[in-house]
GULOTI-341872 format. One line per field, with one value per residue: residue number from 1; residue in one letter; x, y, z of N, C-alpha, C, O in turn. Coordinates in Angstrom, 2 decimals. Layout:
N
nr: c(NUM	...)
rest: c(a	...)
n.x: c(X	...)
n.y: c(Y	...)
n.z: c(Z	...)
ca.x: c(X	...)
ca.y: c(Y	...)
ca.z: c(Z	...)
c.x: c(X	...)
c.y: c(Y	...)
c.z: c(Z	...)
o.x: c(X	...)
o.y: c(Y	...)
o.z: c(Z	...)
This chain:
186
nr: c(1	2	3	4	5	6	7	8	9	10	11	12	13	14	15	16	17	18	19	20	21	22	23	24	25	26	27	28	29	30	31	32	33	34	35	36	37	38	39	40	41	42	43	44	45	46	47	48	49	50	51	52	53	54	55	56	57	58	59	60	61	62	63	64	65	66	67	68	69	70	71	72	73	74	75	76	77	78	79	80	81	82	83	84	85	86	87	88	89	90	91	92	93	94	95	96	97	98	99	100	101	102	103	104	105	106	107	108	109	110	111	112	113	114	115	116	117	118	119	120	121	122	123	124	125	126	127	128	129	130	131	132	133	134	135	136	137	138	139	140	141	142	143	144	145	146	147	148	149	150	151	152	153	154	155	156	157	158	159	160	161	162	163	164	165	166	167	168	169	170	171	172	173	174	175	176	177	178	179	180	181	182	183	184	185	186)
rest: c(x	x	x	x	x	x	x	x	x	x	x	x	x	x	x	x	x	x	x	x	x	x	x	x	x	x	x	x	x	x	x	x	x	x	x	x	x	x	x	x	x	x	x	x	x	x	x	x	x	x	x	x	x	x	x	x	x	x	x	x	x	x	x	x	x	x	x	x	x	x	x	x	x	x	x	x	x	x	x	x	x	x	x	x	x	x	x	x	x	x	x	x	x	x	x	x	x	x	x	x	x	x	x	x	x	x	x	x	x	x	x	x	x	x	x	x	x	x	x	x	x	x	x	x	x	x	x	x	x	x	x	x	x	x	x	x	x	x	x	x	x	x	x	x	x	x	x	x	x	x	x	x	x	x	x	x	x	x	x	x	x	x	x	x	x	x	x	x	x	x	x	x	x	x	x	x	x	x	x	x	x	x	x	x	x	x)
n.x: c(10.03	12.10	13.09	13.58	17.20	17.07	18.00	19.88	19.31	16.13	16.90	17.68	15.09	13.59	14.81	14.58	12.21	11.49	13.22	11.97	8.50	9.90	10.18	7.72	6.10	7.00	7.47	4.53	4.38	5.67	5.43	4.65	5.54	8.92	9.88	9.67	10.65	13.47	14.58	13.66	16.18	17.98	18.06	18.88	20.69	21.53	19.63	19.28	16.66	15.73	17.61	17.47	14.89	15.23	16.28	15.21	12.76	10.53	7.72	8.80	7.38	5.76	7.48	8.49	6.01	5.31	7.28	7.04	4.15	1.93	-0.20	0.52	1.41	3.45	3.77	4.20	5.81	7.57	8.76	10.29	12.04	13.46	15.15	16.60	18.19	18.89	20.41	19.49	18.28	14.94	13.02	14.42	14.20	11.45	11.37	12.32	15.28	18.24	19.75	22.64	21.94	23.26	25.74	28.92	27.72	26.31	24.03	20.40	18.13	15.44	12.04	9.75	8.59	8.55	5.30	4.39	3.26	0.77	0.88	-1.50	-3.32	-3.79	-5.33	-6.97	-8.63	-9.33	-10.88	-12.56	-14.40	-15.62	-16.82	-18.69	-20.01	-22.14	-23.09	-24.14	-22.76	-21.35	-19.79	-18.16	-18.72	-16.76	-14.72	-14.09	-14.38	-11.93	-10.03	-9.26	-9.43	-12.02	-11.09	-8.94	-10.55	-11.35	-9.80	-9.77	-11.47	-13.98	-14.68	-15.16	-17.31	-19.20	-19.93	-21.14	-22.64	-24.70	-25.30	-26.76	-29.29	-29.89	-31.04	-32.72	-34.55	-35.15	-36.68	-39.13	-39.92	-41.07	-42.58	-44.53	-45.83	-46.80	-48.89	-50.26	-51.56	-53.12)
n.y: c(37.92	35.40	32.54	28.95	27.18	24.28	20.86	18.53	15.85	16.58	17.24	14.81	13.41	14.58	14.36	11.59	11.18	12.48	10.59	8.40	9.44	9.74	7.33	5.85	4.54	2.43	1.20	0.57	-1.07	-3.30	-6.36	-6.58	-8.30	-9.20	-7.34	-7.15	-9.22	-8.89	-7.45	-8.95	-10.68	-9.09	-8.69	-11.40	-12.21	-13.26	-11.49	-9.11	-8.59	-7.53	-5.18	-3.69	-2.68	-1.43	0.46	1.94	2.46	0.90	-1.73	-4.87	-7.00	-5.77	-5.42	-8.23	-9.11	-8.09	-9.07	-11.30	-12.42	-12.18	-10.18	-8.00	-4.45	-1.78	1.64	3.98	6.45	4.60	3.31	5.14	5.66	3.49	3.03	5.43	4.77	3.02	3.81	3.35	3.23	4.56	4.27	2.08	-0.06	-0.23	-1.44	-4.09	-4.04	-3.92	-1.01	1.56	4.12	7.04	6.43	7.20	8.76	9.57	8.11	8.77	10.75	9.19	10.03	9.14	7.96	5.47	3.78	4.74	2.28	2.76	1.15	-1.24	-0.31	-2.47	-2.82	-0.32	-1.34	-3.69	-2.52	-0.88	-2.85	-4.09	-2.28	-1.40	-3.68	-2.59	-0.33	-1.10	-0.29	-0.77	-3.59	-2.36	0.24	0.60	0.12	2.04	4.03	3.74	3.46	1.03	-2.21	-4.34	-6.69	-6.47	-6.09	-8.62	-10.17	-10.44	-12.58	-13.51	-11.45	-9.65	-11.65	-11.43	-8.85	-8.44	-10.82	-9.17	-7.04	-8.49	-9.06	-6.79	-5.29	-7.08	-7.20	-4.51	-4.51	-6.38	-5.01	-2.74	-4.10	-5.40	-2.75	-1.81	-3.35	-3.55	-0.97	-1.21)
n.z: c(-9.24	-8.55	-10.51	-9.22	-9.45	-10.57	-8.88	-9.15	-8.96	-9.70	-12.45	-13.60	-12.85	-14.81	-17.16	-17.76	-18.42	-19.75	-21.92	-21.48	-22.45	-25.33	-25.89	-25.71	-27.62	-28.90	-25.75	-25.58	-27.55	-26.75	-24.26	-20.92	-18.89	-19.38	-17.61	-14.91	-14.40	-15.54	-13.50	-11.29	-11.76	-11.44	-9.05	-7.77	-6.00	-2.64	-0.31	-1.80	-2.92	-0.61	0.38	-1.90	-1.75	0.89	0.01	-2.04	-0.66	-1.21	0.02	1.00	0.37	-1.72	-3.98	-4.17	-4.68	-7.54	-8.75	-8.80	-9.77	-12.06	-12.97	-11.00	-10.56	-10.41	-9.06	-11.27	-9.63	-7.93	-9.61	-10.87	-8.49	-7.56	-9.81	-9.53	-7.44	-7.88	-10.16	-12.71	-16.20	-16.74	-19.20	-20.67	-18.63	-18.82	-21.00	-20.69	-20.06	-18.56	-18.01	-17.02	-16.42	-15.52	-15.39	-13.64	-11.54	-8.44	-6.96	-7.29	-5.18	-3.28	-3.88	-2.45	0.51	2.96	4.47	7.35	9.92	12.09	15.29	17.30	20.23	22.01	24.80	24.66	22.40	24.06	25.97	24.67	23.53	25.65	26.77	24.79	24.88	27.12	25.99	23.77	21.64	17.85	16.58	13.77	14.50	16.92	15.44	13.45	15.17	16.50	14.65	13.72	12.18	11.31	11.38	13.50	16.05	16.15	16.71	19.76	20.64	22.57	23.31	21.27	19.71	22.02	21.48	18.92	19.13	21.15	19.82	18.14	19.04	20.33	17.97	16.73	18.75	18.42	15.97	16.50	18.62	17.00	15.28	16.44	17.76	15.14	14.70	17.10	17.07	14.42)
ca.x: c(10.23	13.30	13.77	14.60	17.27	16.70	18.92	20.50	18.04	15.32	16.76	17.60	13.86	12.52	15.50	14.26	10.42	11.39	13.18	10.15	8.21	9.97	10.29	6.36	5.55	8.24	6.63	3.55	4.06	6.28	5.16	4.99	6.19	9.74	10.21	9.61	11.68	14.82	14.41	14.09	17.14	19.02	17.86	19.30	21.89	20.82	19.67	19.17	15.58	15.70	18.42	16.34	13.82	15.32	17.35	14.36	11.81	9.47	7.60	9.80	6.36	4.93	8.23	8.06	4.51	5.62	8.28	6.23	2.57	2.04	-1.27	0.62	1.93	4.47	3.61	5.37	6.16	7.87	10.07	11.54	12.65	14.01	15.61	17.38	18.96	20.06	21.40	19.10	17.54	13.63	12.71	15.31	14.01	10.24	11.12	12.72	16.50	18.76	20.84	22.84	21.48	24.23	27.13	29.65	27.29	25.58	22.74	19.31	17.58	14.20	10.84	8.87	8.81	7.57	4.34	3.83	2.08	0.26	0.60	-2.94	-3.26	-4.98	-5.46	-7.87	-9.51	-10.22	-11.67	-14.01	-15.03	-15.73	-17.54	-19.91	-21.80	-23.15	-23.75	-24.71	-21.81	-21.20	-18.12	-18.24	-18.52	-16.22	-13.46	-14.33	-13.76	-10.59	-9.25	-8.59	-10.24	-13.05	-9.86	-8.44	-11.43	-12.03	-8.64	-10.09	-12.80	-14.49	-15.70	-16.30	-18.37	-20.26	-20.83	-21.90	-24.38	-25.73	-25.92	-27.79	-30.16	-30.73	-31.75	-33.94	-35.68	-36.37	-37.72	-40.00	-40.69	-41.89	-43.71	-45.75	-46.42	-47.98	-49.71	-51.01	-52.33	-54.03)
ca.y: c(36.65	34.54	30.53	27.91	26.16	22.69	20.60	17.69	15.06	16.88	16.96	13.47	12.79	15.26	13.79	10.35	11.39	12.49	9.28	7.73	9.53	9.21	5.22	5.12	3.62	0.94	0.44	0.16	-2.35	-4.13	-7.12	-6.08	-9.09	-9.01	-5.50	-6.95	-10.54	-8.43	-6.41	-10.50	-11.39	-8.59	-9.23	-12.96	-12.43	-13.39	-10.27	-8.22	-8.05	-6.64	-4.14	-3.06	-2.61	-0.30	1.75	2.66	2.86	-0.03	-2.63	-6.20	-7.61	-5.10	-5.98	-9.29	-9.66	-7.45	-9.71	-13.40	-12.14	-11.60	-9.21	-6.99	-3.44	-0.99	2.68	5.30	7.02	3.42	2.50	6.18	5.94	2.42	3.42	6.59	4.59	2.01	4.79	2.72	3.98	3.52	3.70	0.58	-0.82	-0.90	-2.34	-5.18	-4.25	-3.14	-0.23	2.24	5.72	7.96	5.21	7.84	9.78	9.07	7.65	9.67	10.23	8.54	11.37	8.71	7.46	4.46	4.39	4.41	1.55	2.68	0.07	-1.07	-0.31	-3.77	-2.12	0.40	-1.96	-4.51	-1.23	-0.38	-3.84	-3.95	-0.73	-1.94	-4.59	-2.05	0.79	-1.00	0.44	-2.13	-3.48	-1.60	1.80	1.01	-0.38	3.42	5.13	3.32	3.53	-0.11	-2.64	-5.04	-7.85	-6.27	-6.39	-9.93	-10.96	-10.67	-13.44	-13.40	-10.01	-9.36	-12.73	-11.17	-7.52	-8.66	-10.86	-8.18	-6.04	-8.92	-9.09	-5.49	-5.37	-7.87	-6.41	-3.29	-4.66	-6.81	-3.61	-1.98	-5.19	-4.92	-1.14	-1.69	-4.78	-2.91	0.08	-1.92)
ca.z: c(-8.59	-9.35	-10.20	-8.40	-9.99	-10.07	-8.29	-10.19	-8.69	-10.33	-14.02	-13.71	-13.29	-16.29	-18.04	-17.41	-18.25	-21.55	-22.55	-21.66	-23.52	-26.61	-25.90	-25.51	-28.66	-27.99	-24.57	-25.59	-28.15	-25.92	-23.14	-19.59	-18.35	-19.03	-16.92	-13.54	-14.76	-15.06	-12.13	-10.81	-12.37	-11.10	-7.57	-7.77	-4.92	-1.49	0.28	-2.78	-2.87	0.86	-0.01	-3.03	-0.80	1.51	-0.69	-2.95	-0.21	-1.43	0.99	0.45	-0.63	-2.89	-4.73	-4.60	-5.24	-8.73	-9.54	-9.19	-9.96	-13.57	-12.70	-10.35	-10.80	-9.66	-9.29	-11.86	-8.92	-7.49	-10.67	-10.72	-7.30	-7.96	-10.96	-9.12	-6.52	-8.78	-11.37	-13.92	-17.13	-16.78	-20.27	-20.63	-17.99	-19.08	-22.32	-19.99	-20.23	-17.37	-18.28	-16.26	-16.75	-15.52	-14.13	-12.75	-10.80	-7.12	-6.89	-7.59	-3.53	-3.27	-3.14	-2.00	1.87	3.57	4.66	8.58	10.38	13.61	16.68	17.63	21.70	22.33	26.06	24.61	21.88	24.73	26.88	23.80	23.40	27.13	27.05	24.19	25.74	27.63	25.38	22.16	20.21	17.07	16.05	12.88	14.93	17.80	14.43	13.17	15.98	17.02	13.45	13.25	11.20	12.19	12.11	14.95	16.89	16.19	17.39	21.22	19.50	23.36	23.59	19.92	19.40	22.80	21.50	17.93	19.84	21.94	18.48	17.15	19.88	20.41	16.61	16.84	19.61	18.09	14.75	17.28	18.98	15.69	14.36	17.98	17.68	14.16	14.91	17.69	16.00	13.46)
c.x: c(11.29	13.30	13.98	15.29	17.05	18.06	19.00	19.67	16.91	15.55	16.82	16.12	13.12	13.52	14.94	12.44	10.42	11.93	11.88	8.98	8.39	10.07	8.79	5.89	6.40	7.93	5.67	3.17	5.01	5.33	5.91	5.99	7.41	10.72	10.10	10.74	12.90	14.61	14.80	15.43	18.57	18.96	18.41	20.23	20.97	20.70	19.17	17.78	15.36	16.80	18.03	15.54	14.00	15.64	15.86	12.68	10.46	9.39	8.36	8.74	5.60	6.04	8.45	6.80	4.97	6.35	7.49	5.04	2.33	0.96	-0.83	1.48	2.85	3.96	4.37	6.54	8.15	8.97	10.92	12.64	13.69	15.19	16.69	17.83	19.57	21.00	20.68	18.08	16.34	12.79	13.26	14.35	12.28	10.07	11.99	14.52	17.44	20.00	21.16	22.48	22.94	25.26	28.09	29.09	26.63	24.38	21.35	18.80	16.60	13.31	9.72	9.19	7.68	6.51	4.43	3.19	1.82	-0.07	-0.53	-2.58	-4.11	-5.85	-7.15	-8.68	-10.09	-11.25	-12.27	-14.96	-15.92	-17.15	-18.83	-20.69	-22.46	-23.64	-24.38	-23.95	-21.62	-19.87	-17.78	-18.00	-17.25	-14.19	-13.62	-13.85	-12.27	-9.50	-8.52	-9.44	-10.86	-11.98	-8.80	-8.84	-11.57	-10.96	-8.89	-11.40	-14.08	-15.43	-16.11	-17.35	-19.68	-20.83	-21.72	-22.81	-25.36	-25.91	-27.31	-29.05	-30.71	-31.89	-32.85	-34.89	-36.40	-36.94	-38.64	-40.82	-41.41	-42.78	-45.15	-46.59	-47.13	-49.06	-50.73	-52.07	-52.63	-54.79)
c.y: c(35.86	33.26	30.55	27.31	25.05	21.44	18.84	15.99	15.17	17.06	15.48	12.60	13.15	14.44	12.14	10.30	11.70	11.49	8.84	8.22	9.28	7.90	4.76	4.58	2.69	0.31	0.13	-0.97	-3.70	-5.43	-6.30	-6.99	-9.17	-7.87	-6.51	-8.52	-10.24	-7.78	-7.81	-10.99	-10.64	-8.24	-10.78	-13.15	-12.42	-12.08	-8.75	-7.65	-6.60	-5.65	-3.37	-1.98	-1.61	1.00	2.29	2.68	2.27	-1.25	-3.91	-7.00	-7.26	-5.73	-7.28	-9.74	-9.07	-8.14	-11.29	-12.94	-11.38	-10.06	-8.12	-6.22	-3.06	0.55	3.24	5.63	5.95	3.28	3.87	6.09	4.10	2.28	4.27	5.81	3.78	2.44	3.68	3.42	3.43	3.51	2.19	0.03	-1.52	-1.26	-3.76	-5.46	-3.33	-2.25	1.03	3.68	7.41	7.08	6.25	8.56	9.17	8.90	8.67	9.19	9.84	9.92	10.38	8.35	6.65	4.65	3.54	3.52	1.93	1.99	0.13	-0.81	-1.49	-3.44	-1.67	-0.40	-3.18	-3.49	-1.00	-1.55	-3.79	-3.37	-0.96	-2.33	-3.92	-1.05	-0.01	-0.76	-1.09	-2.15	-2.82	-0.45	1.58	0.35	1.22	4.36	5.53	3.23	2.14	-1.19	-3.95	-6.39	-7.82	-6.68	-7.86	-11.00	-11.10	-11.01	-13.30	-12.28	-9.67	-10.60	-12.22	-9.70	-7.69	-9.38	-10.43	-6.82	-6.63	-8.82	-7.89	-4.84	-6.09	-7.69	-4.92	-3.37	-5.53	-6.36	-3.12	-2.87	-5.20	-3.87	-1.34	-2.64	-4.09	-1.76	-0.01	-2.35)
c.z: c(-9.37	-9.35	-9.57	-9.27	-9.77	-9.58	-9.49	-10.08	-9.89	-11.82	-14.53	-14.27	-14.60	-17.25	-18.58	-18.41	-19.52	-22.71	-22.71	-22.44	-24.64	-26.72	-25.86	-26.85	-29.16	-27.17	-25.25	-26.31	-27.19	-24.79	-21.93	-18.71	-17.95	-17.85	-15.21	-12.86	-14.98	-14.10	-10.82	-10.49	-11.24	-9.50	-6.71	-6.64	-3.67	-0.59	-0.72	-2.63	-1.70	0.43	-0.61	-2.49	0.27	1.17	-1.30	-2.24	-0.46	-0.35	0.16	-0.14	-1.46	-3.95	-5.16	-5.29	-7.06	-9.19	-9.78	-9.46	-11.35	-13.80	-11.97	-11.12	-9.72	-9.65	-10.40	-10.78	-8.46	-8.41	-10.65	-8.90	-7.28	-9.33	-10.71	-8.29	-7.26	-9.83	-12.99	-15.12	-17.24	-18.01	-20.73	-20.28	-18.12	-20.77	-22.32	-19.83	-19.41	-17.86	-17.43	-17.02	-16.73	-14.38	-13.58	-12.02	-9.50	-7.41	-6.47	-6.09	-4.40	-3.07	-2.69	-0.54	2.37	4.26	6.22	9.22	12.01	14.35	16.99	19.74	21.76	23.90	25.62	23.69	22.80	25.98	26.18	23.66	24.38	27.12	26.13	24.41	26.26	27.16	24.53	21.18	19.06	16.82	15.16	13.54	15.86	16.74	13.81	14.12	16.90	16.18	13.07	12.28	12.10	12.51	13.15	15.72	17.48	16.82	18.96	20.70	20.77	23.14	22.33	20.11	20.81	22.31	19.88	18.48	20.56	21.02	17.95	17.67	20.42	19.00	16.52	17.64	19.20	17.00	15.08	17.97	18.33	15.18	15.45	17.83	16.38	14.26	15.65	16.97	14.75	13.85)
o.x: c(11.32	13.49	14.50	14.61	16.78	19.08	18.21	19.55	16.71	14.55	16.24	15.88	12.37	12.98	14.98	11.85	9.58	11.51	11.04	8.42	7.51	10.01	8.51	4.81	6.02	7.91	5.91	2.21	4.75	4.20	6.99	6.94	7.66	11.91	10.90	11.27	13.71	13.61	15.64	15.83	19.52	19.82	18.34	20.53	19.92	21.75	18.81	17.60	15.05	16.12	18.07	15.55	13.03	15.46	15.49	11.65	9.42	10.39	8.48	9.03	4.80	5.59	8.59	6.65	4.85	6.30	7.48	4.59	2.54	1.23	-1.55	2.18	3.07	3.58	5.52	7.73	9.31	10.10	12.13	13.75	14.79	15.90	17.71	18.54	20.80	21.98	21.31	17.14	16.19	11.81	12.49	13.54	11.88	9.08	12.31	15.05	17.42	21.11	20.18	22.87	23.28	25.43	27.96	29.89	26.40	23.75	21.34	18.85	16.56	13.69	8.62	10.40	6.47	6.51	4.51	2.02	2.49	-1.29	-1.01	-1.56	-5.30	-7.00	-8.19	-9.84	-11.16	-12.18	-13.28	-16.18	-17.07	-18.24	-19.94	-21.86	-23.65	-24.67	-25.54	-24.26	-21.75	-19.03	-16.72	-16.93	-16.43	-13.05	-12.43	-13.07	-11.76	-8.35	-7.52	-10.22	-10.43	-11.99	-8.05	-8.25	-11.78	-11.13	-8.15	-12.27	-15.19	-16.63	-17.29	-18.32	-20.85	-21.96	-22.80	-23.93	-26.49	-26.49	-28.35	-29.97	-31.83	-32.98	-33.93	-36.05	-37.49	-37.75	-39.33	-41.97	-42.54	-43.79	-46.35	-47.82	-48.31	-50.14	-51.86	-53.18	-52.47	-55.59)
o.y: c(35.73	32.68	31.45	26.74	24.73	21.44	18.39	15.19	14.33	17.04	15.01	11.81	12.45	13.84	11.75	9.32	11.34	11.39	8.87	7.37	8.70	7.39	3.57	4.03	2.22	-0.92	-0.96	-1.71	-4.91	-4.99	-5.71	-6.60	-9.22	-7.81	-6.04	-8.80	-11.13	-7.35	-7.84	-11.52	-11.13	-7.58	-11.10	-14.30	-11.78	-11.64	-7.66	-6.48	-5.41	-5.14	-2.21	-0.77	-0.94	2.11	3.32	2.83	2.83	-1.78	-3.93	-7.70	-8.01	-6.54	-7.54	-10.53	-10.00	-8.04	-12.07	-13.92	-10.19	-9.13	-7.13	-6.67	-3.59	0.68	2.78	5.30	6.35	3.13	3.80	6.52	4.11	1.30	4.14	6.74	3.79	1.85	3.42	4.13	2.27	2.76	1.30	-0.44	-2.64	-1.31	-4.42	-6.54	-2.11	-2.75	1.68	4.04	8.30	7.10	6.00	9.36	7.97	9.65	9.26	8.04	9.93	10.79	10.93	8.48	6.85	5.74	2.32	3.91	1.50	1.85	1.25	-1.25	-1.31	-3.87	-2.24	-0.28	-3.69	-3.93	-0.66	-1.35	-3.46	-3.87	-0.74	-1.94	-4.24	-0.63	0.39	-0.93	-2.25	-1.25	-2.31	0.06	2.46	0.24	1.52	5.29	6.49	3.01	2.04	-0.60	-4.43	-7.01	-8.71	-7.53	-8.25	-12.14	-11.92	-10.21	-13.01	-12.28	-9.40	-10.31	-12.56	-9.34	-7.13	-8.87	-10.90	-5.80	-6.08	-8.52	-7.87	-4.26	-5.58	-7.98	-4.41	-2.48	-5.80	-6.74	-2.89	-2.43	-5.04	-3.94	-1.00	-2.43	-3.94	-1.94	0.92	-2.95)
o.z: c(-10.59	-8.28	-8.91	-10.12	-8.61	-10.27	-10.32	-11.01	-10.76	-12.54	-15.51	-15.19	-15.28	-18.18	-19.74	-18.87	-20.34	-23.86	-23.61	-23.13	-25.29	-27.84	-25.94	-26.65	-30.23	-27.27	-25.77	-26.10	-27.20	-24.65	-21.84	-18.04	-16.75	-17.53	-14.39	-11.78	-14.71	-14.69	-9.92	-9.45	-10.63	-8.90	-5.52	-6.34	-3.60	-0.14	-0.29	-2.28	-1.80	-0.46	-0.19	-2.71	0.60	1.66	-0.74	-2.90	-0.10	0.13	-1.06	-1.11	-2.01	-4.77	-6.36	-6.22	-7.85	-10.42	-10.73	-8.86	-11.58	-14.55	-12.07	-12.03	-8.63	-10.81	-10.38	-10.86	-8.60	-7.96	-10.44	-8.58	-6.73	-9.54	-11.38	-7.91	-7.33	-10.29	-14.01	-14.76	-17.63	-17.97	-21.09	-21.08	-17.78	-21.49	-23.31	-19.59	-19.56	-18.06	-17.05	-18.13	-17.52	-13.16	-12.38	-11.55	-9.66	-8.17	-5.39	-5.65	-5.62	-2.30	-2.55	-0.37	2.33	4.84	6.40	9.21	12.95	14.45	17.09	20.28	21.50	24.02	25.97	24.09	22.47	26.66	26.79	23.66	24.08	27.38	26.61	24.37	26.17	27.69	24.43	20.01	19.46	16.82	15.51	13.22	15.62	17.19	13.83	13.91	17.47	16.54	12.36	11.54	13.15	13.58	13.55	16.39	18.63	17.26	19.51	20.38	20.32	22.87	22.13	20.81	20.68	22.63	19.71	18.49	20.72	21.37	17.57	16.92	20.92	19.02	16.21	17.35	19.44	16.73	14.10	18.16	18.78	14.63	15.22	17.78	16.48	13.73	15.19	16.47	13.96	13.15)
């Protein structure tokens, strides 16, 4: 069986991975802070962020939230791919200092890709709603089976606020049912 060589992308990153390594006891004594305050800095032009943002395949508010939110993170994954489009060195860069990694060369692709958002059919979530009142289904199951989340549901406030009260009221009837049946047969 023969190699693959590795294509020039891919040494970039091991290249990259072994700085970092040897810079980890640099990082580690380092503050996090500054790392996401140049990244800030060097976003300062109008449009930049969003540019950022497309080129390196990050949502415009995961990035932001990382640059104003002292508690938030960035993936690994995230700063290499940010790093390769910008041609920036990410050991540098997580000891808060923007330096070009390989300046005459093209820009490192991205291996990450945006993540999909699937359109809700409001059609078919007001047809399950619908369809509830008369089965019983709960919002919980018919947000499960429709793959959306119970704040979908709740956005047609009518028919949810009517099938959660014909949940509540079927519930309550059968632990009224059961309190009967033992009552009884006592």
């Amino acid at each position: 069986m023969q190699a693959e060589l590795a294509s020039e992308d891919e040494v970039w990153r091991v290249e990259q991975s072994r700085q970092l390594i040897a810079a980890l006891p640099a990082i580690a004594a380092s503050e996090l802070r500054p790392v996401p305050q140049s990244m800030k800095s060097y976003c300062d032009e109008p449009g930049s962020l969003t540019s950022l943002a497309l080129r390196s395949g990050a949502a415009i508010s995961v990035l932001s939230r990382w640059m104003n939110e002292p508690t938030a993170r960035l993936s690994f994954d995230q700063l290499l791919d940010i790093c390769g489009v910008e041609r920036l060195d990410l050991a540098a860069l997580l000891l808060g200092r923007l330096e070009k990694s390989h300046p005459g060369k093209a820009a490192v692709e991205r291996v990450r890709t945006k993540r999909r958002l699937v359109r809700v059919d409001h059609d078919r979530v007001r047809a399950a709603l619908t369809e509830a009142i008369q089965s019983g289904e709960s919002v919980t199951r018919i947000a499960e089976r429709l793959r959306v989340d119970v704040a979908t549901l709740a956005q047609l406030k009518e028919l949810y606020d009517k099938v959660r009260r014909e949940t509540r009221e079927r519930r309550a009837a059968a632990i009224s049912a059961r309190q009967d049946a033992v009552i009884a047969s006592a």
